[in-house]
N, CA, C and O atoms as a GROMACS GRO file, in nm:
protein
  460
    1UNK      N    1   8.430 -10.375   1.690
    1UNK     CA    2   8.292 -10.413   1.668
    1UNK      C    3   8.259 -10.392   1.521
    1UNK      O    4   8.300 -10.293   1.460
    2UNK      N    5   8.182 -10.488   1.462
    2UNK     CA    6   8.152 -10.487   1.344
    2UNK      C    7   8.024 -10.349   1.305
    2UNK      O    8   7.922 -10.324   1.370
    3UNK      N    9   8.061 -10.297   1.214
    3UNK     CA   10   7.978 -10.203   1.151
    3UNK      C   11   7.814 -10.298   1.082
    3UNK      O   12   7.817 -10.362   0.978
    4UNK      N   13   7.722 -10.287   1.145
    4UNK     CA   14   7.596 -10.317   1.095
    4UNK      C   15   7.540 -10.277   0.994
    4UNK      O   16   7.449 -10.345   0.947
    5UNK      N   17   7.573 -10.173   0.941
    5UNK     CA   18   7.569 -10.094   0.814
    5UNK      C   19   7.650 -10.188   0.662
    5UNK      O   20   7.596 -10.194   0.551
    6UNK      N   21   7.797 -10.256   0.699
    6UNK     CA   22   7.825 -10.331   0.600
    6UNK      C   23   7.738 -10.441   0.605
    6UNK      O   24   7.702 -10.478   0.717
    7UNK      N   25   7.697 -10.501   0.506
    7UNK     CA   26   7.612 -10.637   0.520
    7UNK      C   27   7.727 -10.725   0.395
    7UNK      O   28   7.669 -10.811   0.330
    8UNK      N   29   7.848 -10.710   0.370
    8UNK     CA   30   7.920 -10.806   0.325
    8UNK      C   31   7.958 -10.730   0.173
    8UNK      O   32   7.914 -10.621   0.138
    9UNK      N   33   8.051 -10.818   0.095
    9UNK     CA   34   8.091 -10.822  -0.034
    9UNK      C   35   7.979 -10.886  -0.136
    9UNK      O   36   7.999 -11.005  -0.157
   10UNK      N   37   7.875 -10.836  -0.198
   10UNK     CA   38   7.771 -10.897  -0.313
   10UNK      C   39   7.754 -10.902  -0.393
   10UNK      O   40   7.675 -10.977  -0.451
   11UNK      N   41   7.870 -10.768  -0.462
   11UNK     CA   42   7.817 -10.755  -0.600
   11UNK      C   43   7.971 -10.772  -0.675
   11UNK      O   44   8.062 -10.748  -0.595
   12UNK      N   45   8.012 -10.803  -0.795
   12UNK     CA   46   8.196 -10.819  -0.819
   12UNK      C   47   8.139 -10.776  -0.940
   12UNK      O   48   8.039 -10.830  -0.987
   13UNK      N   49   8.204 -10.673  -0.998
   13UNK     CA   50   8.241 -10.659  -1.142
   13UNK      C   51   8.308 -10.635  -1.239
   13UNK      O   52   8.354 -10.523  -1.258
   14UNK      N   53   8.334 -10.768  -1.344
   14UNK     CA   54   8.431 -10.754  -1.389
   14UNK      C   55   8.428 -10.668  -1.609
   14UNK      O   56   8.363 -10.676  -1.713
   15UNK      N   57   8.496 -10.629  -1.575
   15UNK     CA   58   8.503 -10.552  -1.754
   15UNK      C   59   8.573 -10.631  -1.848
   15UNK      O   60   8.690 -10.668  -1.832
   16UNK      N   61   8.500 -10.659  -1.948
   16UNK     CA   62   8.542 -10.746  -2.024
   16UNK      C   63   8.551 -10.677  -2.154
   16UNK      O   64   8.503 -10.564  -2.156
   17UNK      N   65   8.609 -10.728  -2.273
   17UNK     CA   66   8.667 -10.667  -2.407
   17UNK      C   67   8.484 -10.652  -2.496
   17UNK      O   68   8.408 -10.570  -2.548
   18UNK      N   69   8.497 -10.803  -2.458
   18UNK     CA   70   8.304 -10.868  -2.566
   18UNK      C   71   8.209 -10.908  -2.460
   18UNK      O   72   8.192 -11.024  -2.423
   19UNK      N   73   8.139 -10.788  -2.409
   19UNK     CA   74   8.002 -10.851  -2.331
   19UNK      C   75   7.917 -10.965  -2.425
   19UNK      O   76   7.936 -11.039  -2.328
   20UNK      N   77   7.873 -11.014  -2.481
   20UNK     CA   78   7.810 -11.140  -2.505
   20UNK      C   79   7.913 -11.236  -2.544
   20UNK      O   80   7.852 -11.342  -2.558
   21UNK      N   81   8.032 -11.254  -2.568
   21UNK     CA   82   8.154 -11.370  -2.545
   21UNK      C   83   8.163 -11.367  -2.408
   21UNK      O   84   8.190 -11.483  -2.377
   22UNK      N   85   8.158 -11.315  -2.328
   22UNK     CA   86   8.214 -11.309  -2.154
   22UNK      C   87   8.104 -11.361  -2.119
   22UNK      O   88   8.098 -11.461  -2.048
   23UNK      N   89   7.962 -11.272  -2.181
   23UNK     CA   90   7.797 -11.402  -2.102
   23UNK      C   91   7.812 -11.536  -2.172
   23UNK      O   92   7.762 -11.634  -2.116
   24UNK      N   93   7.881 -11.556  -2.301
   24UNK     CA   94   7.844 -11.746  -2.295
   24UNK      C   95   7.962 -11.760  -2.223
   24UNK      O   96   7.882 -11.751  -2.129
   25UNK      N   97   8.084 -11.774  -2.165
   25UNK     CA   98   8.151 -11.812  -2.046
   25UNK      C   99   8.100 -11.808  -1.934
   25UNK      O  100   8.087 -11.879  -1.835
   26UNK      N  101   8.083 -11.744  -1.958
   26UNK     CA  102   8.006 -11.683  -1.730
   26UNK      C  103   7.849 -11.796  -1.772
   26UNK      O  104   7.851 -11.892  -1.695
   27UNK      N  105   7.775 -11.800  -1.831
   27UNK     CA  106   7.641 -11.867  -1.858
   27UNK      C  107   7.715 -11.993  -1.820
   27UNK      O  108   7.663 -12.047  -1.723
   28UNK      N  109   7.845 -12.074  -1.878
   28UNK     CA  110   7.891 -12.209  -1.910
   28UNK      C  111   7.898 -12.225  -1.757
   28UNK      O  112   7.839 -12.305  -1.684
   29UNK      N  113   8.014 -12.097  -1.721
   29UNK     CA  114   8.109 -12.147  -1.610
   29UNK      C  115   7.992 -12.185  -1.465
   29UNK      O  116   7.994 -12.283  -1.390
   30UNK      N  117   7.879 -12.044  -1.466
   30UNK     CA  118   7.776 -12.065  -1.334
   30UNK      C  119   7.704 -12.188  -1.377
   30UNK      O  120   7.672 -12.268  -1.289
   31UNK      N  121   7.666 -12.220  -1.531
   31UNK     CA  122   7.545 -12.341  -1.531
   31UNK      C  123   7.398 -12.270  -1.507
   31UNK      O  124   7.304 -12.332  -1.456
   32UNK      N  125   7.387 -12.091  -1.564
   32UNK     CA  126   7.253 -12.043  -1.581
   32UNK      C  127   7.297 -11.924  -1.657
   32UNK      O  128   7.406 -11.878  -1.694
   33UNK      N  129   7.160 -11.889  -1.667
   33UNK     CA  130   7.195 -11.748  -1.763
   33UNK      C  131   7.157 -11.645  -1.696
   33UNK      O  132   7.087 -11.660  -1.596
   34UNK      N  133   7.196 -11.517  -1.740
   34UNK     CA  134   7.194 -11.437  -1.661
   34UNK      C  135   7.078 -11.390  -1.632
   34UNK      O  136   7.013 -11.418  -1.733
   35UNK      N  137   6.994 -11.326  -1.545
   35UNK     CA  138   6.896 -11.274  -1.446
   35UNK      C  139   6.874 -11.127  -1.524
   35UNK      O  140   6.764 -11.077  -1.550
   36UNK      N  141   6.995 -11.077  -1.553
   36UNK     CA  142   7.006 -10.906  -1.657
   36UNK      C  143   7.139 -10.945  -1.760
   36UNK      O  144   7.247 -11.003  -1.757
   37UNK      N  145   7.012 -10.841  -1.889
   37UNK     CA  146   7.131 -10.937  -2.017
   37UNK      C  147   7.094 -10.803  -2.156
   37UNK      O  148   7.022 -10.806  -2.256
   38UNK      N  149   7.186 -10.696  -2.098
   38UNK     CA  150   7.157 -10.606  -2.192
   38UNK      C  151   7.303 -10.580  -2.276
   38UNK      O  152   7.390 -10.664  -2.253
   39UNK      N  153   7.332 -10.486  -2.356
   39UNK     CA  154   7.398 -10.446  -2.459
   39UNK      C  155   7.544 -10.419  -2.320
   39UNK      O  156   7.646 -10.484  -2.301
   40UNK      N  157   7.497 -10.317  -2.262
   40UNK     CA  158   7.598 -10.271  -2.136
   40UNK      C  159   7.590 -10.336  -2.033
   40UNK      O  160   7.651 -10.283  -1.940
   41UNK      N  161   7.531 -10.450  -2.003
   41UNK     CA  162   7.535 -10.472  -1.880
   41UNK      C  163   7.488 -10.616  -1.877
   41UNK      O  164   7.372 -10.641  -1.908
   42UNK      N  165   7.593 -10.740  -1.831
   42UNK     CA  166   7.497 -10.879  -1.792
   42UNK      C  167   7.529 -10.900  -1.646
   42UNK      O  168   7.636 -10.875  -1.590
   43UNK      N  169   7.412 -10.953  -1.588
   43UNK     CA  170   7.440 -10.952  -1.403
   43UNK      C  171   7.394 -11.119  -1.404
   43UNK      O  172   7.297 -11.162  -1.466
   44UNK      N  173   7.464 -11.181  -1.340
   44UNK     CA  174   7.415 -11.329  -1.292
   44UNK      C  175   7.473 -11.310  -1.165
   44UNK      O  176   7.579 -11.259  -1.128
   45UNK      N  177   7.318 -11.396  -1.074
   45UNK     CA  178   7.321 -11.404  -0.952
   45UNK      C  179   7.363 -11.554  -0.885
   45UNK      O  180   7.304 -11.656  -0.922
   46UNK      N  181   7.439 -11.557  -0.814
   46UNK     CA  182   7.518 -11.698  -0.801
   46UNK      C  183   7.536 -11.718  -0.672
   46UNK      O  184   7.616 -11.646  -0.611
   47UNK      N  185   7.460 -11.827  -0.604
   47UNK     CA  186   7.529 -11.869  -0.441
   47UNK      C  187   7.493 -11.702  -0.341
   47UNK      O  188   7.552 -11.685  -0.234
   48UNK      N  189   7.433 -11.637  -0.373
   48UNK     CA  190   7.426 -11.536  -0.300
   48UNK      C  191   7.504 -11.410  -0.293
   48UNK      O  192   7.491 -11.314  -0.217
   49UNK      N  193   7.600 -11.435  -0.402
   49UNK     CA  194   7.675 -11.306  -0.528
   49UNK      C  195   7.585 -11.300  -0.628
   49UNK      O  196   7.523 -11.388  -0.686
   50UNK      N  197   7.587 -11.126  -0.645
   50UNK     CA  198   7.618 -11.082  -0.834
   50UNK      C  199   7.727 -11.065  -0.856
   50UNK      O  200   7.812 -11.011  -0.785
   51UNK      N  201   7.739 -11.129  -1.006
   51UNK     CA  202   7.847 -11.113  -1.090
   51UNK      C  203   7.816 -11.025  -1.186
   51UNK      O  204   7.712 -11.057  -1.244
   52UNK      N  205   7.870 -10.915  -1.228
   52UNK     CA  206   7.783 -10.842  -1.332
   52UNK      C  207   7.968 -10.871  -1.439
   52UNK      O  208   8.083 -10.903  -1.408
   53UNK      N  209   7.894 -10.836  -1.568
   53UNK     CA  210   7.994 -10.786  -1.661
   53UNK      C  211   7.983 -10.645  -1.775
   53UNK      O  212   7.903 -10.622  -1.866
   54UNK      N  213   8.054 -10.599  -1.743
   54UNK     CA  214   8.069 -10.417  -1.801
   54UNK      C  215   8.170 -10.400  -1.911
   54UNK      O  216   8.289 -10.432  -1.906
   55UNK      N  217   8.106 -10.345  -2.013
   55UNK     CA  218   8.192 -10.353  -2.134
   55UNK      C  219   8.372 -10.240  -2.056
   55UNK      O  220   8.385 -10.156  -1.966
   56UNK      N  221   8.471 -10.309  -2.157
   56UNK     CA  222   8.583 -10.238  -2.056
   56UNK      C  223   8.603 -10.106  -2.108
   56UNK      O  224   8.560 -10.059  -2.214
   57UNK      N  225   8.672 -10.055  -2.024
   57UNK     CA  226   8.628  -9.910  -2.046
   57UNK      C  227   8.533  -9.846  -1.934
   57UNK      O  228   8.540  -9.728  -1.902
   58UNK      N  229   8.450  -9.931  -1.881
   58UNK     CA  230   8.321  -9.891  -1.793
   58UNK      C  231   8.406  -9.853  -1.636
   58UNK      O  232   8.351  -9.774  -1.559
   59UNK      N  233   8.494  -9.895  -1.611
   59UNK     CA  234   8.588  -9.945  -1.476
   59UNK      C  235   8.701  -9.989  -1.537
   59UNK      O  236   8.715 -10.043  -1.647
   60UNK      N  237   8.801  -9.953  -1.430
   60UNK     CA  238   8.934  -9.983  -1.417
   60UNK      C  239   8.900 -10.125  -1.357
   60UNK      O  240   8.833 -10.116  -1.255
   61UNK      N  241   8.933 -10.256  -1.398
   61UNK     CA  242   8.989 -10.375  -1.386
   61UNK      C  243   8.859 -10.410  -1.303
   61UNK      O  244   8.759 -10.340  -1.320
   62UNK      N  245   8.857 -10.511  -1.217
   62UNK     CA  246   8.749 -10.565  -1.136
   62UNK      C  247   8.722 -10.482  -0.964
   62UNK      O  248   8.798 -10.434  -0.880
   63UNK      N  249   8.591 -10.499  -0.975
   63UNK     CA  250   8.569 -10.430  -0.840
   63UNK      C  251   8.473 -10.484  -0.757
   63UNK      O  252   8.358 -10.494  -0.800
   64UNK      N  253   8.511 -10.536  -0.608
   64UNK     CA  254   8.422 -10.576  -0.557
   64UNK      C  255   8.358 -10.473  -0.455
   64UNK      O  256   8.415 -10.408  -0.368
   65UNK      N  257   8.224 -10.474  -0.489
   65UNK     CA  258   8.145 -10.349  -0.406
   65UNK      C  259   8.025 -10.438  -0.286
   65UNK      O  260   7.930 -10.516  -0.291
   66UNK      N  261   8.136 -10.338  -0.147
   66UNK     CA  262   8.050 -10.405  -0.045
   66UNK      C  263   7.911 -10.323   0.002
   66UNK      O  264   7.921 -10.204   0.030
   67UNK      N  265   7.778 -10.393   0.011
   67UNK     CA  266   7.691 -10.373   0.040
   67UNK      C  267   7.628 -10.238   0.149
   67UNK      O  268   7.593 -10.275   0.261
   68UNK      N  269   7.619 -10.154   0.131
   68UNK     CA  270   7.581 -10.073   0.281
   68UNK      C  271   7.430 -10.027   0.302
   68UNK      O  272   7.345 -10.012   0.214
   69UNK      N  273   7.420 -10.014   0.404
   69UNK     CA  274   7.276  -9.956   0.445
   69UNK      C  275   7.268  -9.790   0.373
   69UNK      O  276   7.166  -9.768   0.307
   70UNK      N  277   7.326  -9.724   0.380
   70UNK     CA  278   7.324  -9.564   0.364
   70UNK      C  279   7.493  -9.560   0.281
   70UNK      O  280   7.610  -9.552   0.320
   71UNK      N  281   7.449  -9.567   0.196
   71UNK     CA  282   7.595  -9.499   0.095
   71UNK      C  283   7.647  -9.370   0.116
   71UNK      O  284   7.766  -9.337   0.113
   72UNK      N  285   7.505  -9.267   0.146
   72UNK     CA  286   7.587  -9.168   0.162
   72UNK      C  287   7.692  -9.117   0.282
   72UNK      O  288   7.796  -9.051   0.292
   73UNK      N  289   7.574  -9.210   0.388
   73UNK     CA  290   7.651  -9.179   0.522
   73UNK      C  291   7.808  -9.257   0.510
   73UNK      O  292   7.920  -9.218   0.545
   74UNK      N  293   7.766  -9.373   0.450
   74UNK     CA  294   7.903  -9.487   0.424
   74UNK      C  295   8.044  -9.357   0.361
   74UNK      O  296   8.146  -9.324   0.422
   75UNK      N  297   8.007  -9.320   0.257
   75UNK     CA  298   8.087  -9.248   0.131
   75UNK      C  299   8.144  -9.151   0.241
   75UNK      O  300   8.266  -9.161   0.250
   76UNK      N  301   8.071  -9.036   0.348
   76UNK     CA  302   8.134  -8.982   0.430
   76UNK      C  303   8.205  -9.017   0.549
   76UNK      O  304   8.288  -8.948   0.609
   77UNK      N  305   8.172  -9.110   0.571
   77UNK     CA  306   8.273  -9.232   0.684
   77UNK      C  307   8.400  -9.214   0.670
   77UNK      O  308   8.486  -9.174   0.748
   78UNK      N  309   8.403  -9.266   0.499
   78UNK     CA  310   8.532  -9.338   0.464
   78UNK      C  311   8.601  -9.218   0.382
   78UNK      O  312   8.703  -9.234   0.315
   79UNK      N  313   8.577  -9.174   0.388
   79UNK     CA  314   8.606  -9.027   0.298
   79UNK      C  315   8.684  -8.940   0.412
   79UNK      O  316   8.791  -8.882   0.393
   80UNK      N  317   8.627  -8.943   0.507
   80UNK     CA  318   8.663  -8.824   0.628
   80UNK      C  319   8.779  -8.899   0.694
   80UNK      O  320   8.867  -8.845   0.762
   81UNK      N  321   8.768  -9.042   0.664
   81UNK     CA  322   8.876  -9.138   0.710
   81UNK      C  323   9.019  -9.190   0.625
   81UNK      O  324   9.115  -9.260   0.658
   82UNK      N  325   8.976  -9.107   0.480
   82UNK     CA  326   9.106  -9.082   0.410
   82UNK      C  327   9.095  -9.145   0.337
   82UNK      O  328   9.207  -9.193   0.319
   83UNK      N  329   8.997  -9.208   0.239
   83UNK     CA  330   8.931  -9.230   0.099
   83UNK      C  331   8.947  -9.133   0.054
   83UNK      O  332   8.942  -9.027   0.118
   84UNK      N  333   8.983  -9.149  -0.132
   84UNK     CA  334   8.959  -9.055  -0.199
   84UNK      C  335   8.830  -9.094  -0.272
   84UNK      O  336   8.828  -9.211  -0.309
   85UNK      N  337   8.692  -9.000  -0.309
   85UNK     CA  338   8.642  -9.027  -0.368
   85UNK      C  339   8.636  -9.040  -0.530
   85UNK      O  340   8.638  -8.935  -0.593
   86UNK      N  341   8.629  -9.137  -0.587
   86UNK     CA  342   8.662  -9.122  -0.750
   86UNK      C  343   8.543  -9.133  -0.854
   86UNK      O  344   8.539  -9.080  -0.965
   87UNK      N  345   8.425  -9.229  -0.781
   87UNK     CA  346   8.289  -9.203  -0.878
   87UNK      C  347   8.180  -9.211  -0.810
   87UNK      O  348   8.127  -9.317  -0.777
   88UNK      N  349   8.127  -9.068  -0.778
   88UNK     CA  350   8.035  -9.058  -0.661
   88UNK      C  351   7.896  -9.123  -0.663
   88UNK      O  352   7.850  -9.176  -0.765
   89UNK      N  353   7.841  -9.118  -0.562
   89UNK     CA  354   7.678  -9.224  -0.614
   89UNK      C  355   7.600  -9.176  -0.732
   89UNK      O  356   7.562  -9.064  -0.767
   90UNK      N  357   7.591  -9.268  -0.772
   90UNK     CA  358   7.492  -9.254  -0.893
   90UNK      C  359   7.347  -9.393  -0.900
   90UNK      O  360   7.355  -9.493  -0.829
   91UNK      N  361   7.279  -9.380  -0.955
   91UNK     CA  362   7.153  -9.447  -0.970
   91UNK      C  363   7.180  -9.550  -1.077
   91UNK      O  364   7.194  -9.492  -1.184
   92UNK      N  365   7.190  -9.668  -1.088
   92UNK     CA  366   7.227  -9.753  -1.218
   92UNK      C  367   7.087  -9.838  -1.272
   92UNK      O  368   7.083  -9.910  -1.372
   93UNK      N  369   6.979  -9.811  -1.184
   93UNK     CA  370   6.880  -9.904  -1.246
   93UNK      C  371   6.803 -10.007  -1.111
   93UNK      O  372   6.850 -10.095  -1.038
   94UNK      N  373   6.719  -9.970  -1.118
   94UNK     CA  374   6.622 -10.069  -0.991
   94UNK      C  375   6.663 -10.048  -0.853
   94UNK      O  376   6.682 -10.138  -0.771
   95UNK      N  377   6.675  -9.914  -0.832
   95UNK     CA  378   6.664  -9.867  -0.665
   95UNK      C  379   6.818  -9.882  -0.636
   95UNK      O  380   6.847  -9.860  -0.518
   96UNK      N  381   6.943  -9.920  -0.733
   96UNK     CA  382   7.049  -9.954  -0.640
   96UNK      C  383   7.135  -9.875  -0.721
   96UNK      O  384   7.143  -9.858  -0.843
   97UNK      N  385   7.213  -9.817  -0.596
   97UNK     CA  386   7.305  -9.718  -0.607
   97UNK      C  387   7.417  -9.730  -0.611
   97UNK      O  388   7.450  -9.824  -0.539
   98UNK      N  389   7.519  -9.671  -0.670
   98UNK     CA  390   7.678  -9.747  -0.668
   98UNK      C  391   7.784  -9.586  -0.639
   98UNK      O  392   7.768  -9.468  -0.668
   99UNK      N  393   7.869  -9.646  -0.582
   99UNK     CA  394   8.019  -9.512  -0.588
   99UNK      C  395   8.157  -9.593  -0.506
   99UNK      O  396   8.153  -9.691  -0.431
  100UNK      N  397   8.262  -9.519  -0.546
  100UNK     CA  398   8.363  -9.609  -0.568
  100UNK      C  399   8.472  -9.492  -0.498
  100UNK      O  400   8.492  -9.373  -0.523
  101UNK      N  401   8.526  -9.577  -0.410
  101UNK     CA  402   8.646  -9.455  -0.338
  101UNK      C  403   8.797  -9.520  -0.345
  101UNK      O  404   8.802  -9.642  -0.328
  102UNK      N  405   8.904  -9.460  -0.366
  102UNK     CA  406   9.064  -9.538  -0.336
  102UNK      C  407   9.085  -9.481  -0.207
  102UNK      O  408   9.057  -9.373  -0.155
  103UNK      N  409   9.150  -9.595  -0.168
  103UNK     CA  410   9.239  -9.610  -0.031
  103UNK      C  411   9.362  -9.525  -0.088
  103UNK      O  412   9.385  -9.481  -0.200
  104UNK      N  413   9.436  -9.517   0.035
  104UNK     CA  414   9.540  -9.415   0.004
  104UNK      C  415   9.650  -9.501  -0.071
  104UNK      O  416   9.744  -9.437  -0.118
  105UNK      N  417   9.647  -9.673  -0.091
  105UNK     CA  418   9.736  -9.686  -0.177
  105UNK      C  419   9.709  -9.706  -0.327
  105UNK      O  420   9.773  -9.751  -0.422
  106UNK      N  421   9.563  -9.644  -0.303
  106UNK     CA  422   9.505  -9.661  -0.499
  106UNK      C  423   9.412  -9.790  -0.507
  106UNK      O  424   9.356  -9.823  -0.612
  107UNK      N  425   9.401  -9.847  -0.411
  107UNK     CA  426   9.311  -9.972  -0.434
  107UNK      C  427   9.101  -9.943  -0.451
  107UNK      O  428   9.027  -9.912  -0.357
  108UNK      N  429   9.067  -9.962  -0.569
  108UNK     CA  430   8.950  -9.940  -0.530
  108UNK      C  431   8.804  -9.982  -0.462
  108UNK      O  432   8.714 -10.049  -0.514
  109UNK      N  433   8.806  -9.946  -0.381
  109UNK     CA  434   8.665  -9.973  -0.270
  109UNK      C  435   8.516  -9.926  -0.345
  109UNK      O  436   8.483  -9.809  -0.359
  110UNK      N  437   8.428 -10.055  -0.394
  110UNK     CA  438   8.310 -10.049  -0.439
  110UNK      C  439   8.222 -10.008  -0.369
  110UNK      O  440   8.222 -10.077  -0.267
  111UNK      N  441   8.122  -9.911  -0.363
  111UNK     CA  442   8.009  -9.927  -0.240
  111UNK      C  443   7.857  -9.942  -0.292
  111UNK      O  444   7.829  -9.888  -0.399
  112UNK      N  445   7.782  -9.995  -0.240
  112UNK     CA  446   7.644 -10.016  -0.338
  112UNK      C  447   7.509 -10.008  -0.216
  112UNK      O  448   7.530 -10.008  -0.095
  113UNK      N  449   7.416 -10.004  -0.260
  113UNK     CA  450   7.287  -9.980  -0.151
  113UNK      C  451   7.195  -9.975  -0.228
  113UNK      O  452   7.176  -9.879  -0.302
  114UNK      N  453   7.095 -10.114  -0.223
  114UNK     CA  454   6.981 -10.131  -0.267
  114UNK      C  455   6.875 -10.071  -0.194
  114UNK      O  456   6.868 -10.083  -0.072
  115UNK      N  457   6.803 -10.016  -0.251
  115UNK     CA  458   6.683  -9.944  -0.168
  115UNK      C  459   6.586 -10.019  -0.178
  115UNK      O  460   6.479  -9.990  -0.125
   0.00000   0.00000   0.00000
């Protein structure tokens, strides 16, 4: 049975070398500009994804973070189920919360929860 708590994959982010060279690509490639367009951070919303881009350095390689009702309850789910946790919730800006766990073969699992 499906967990009601995931509501899907929404947010992908990828780290790039030059945040404003990566927003005029991503601006070209979606055909808009981005929705959030700061120094650290551009987010364009697309088809019912965010795409954000994070100077690199910010994250290891790309991460797609699936949606949950309760992060924290989520974070102890998957944690007690043999996640390691690697960047616990934190607050990034407008009610939405992010933390990031590896599976036991190192792969990383995004988690996010808009309030």
């Amino acid at each position: 049975m499906a967990d009601e708590a995931i509501q899907g994959i929404k947010t992908v982010l990828h780290p790039v070398a030059d945040v404003a060279a990566a927003k005029k690509l991503y601006a070209a490639l979606f055909g808009i500009e981005p929705q959030t367009d700061s120094e650290y951070y551009v987010g364009f919303d697309v088809a019912g994804q965010h795409i954000g881009l994070v100077p690199a350095g910010a994250q290891d390689g790309q991460v797609a973070y699936w949606q949950v009702a309760d992060l924290e309850a989520k974070l102890a789910e998957v944690t007690a189920a043999g996640a390691k946790l690697t960047s616990p919730a934190k607050e990034v800006g407008g009610g939405r919360r992010v933390a990031t766990v590896t599976d036991p073969d190192g792969n990383v699992i995004g988690l996010l929860q808009d309030s």
